[in-house]
N, C-alpha and C positions, 0 to 999 in steps of 0.2 A: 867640519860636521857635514854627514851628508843629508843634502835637501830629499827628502821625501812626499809623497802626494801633494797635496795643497790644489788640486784641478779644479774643485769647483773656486777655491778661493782668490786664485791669481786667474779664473775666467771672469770674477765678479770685476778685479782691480783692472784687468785690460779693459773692459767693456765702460766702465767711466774713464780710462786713459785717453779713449778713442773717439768720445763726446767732443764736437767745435763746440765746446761751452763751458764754464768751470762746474769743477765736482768738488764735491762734500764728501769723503767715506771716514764714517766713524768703524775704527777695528779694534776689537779691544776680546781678553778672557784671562784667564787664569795666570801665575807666573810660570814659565818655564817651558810655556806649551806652544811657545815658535813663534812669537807675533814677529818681534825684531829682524827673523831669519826669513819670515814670509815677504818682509819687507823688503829689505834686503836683494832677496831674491829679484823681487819683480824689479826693482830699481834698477841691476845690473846693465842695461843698455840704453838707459833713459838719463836726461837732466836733474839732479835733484836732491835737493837742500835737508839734510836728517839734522834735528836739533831732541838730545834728548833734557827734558827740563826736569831740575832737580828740586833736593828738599829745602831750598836754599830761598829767600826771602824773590818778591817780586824784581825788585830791581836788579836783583843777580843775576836772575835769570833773565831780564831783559837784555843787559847788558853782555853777556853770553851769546845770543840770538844775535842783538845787531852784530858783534865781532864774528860771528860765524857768515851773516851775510854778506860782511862787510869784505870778507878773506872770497867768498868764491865769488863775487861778480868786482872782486878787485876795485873798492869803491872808499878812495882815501878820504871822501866827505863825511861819510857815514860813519868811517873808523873814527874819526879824530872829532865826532859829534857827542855832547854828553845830551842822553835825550830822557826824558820825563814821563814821555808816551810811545803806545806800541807802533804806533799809526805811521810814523813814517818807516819803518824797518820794511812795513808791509807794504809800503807805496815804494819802495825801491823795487823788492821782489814783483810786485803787480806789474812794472814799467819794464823789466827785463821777459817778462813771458811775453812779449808784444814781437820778440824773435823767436823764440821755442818754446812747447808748452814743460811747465816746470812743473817738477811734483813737489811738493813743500809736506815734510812730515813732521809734527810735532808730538814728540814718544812719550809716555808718563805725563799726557794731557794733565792729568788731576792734579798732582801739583802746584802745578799755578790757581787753581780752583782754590786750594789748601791755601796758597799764600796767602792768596785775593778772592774773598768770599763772591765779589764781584767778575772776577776775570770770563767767565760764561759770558754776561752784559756788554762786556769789553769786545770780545771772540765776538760776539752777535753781529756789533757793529761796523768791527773791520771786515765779517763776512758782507755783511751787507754794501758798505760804501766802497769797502778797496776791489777787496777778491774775487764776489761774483761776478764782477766786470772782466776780470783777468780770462786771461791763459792756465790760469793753476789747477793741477788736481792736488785739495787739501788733503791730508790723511788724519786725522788724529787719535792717537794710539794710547790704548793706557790698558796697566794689570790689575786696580782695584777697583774689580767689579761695582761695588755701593756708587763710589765715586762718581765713575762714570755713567753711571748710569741716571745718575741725581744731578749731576754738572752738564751732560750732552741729550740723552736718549729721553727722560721724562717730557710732561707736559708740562710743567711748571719750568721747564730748565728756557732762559732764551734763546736757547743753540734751537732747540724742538722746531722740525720743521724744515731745518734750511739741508739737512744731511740728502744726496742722493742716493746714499747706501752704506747700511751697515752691514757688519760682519762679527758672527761673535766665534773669535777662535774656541775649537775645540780639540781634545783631542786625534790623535791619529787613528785610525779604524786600522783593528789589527790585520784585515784582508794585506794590507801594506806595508805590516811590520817584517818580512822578509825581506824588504828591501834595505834595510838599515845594515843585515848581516847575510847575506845569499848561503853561507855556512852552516848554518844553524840548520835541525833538523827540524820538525814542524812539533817536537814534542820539547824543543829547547825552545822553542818562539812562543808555545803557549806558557811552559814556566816562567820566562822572564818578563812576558805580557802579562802576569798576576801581578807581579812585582812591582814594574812599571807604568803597568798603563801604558797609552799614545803620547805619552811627555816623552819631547824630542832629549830634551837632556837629559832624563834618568835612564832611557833605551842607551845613550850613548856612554853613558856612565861603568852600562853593565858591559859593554861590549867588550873589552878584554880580559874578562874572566872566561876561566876554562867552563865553570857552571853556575848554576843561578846560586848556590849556596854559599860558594865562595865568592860573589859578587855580595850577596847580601851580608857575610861577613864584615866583608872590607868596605863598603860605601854605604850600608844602614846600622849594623851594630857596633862599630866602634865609635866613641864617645868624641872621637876626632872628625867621623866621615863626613863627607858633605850633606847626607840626606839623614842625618842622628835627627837635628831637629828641625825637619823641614815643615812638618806641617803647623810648628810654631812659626816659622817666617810667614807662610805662607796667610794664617788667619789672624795676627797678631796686628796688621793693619788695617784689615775689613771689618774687624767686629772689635766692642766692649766686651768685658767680661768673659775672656777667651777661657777660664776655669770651669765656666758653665757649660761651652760649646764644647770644651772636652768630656766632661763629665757623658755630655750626650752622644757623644761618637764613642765613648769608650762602649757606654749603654749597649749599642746598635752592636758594634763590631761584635759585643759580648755574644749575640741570640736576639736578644729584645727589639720586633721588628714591628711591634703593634702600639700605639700610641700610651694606651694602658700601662703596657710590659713596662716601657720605656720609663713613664710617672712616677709606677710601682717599685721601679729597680732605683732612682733616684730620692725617693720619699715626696714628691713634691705635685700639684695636681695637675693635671691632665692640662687645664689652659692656660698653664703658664710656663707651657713649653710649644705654644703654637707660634708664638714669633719668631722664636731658636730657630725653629725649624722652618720655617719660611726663610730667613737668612739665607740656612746653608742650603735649600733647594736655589735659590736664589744664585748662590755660589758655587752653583753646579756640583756639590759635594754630595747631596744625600739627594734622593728620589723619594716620591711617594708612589707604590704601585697600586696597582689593584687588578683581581680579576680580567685578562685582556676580555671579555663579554659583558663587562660590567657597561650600561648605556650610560650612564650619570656617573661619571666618573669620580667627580668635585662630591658625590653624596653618598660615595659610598663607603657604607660601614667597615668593608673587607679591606681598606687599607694599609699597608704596610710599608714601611719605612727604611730604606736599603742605604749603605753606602756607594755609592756608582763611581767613585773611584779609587782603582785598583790599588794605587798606592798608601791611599789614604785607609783604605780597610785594611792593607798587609800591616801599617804601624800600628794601628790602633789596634788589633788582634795579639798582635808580637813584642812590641818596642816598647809604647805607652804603659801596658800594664806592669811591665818586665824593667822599668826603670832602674829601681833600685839595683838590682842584681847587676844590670851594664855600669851604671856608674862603679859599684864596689870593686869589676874587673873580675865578673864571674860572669862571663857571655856565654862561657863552654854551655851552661846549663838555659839558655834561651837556642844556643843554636842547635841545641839534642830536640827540643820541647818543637822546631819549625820542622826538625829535620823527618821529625815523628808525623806531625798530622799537616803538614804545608797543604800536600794534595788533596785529604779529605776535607778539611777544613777552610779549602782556603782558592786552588787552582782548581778545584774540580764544580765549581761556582763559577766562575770567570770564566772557564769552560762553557759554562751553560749558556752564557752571555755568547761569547764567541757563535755557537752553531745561531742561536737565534738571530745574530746577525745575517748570517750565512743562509738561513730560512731562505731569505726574498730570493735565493739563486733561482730557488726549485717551479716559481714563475714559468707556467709556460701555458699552451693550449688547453692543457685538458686539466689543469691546477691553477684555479684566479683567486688572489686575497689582497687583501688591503690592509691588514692590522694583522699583528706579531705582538705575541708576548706566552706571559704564563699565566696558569689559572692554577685557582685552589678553591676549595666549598669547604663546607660546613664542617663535612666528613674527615678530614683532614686529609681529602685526598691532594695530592698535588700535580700537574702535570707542566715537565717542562718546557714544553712549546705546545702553544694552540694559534692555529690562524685560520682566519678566516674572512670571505668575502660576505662585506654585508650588504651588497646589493646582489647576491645570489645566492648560491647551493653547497659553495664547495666550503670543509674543513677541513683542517689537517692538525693531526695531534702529534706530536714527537717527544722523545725521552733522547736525553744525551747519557752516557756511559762513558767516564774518564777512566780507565779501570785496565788492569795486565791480562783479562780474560775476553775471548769472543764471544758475541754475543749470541742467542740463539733465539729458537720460536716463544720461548719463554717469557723472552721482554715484548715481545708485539704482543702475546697475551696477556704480560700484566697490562699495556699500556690501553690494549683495546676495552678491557675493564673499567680503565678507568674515565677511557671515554665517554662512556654510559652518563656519568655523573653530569657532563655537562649537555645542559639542555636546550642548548642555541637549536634553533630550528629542527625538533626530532623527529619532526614527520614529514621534511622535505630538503634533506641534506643528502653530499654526496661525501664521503667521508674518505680521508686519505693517513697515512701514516708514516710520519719518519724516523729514522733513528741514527743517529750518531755514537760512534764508537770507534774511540780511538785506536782499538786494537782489530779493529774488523768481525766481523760474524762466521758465523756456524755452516758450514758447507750445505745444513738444513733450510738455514733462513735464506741463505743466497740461492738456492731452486725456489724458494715460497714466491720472493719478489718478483725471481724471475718470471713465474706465472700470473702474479699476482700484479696489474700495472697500479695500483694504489697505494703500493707499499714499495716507500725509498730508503737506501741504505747508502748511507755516509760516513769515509773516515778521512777526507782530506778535507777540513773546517779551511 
């Protein structure tokens, strides 16, 4: 599998590697989305101990650990020791850093949380009496979010405190998903980044299919593939009551983006779907947006409620509702139904995401902003990029276009219309406009821009 970006994350891990003093990093995110491989990675030239700890009672897993330590500093006392406690496993590793410094990784942290409600208390005090003396940079690694988060990173957890640096994996930024296939044309890299997402292993997944459809055949609709029922692995260990957090991803996937919709579509009231939904923001699944010029963001009314990842909205659109029919062995009629509105319904969304990314390129002298996103009012107007610098003058409003036609004067005047609407600084703003289109523009609009230095035209996202 090829390694891909990670720069700021293996700058975080070298920069506590290179401390004369022990490190703490807690690294932890979602399954599948590279933790292992980032590890990995940075480990390749360095000392150092990978234990991953399993769903298996305490003492198995201790007894695992010491035979692991016991095997790389070749240490026949510790092999042939039956021990009780973590403390001296750690007092061998502490005593051998005293030559080189050692990176010591303990992967599916929460596990042993799970065995021993206590093991955090335990972890606290070997951090304290063995390790922060040592040579060691500690790592500990884990994919369920709640977990770890309630075992290491909270205020109540007795880890809190002692970490020099966390890290919460996320996914890949698709500026970087060329690099996975340099083949791919930039209109095969935006379909199979609907699909995918920045998960290392579903990008790798798709990559020997000829196209995203028959990828999505073969590794999401048959009832064998590996990603049929991933988003049941995936929440089946984070949450209770995973019927209800379906129910509400079905909800969303459906249209229903506003807390109301949402209530309204499942019969049920409004606040007793605010912890659901705190979860899966929690678990980096769903977002809440709002207006990007909304000041109060936490009060405002205009929230709405998205899926933010890619693959988790392509099932839950396709797969989830479509059950039955893939179970009976009639896929024919889900893969006509994606084949029909994938793009309207589905890429040309992700799309959107994609340029707003790509927004912060257009950063330069005579265009400053600090905040990116989208805005909507009252009107139902919607526009898909607004940014703007709020310690000064400038805006800029954009429209993307995934579409087989060039674009012309037409969309800068709808887009400048709908400018109007937003009413961030109207009587001391400098106003800019861009647009995105996949197929390029109108030989009209390409003289406008040219005269016009406030208006940018982009079709390589």
């Amino acid at each position: 599998m090829k390694f891909v970006d990670r720069i700021n994350e293996l700058e975080t891990l070298d920069n506590e590697y290179r401390k004369e003093e022990a490190t703490f990093v807690v690294l932890y995110g979602r399954r599948r989305v590279g933790k292992t491989a980032l590890i990995n990675h940075f480990c390749e030239d360095k000392r150092a101990i990978y234990f991953l700890a399993t769903e298996e009672n305490e003492s198995e897993n201790r007894n695992a650990f010491k035979n692991l330590v016991a095997e790389t500093f070749d240490n026949d006392l510790l092999a042939e020791s039956s021990l009780s406690s973590w403390d001296p496993i750690f007092k061998v590793v502490a005593s051998e850093s005293k030559n080189e410094r050692i990176i010591l990784v303990i992967d599916e942290f929460q596990y042993l949380g799970k065995a021993n409600a206590s093991f955090p208390s335990i972890m606290q005090k070997i951090w304290d009496t063995i390790l922060s003396k040592s040579n060691i940079m500690l790592i500990l690694c884990g994919s369920l979010i709640n977990m770890m988060t309630s075992q290491v990173l909270n205020y109540n957890s007795p880890l809190y405190g002692r970490r020099t640096a966390q890290i919460k994996l996320k996914q890949i930024d698709f500026a970087y998903y060329h690099e996975f296939n340099e083949k791919l044309s930039l209109d095969e890299q935006i379909m199979r980044y609907a699909v995918t997402g920045g998960v290392p292993k579903y990008i790798n997944i798709f990559q020997d299919e000829k196209d995203v459809y028959t990828a999505i055949k073969k590794n999401i609709l048959s009832t064998n593939a590996f990603l049929y029922a991933e988003p049941e692995f995936l929440l089946q260990k984070e949450v209770s009551e995973i019927g209800s957090y379906f129910s509400i991803l079905k909800t969303i996937a459906a249209g229903n983006h506003k807390l109301g919709k949402i209530a309204a579509a499942l019969e049920v009231h409004q606040t007793k779907l605010t912890s659901y939904l705190k979860n899966l923001m929690d678990l980096d699944i769903i977002e809440r947006e709002v207006p990007i010029t909304e000041e109060h963001p936490e009060k405002s009314k205009m929230g709405l409620y998205n899926i933010k990842d890619n693959f988790i909205a392509f099932w839950f659109k396709y797969v989830y509702p479509n059950k039955s029919l893939l179970e009976s062995g009639r896929s024919e009629f889900v893969e006509e139904k994606i084949r029909k509105n994938l793009i309207d319904n589905h890429v040309s969304y992700v799309y959107e995401d994609i340029c707003r990314q790509r927004t912060w390129d257009l950063l330069s002298d005579s265009l400053m902003f600090n905040r990116v996103g989208r805005w909507w009012g009252a009107k139902d107007v919607e526009i898909d990029i607004v940014a703007y610098d709020s310690n000064g003058k400038d805006i800029l409003f954009g429209e993307c276009k995934y579409s087989k036609n060039k674009k012309g004067l037409s969309v800068l005047d709808a887009l400048k219309d709908k400018s109007r609407e937003v009413k961030w600084n109207m009587e001391n703003r400098k106003e800019h406009f861009v647009i995105f289109s996949k197929n390029g523009f109108t030989d009209e609009l390409l003289e406008y821009a040219e005269d016009n230095h406030n208006v940018y035209l982009r079709t390589d996202t």
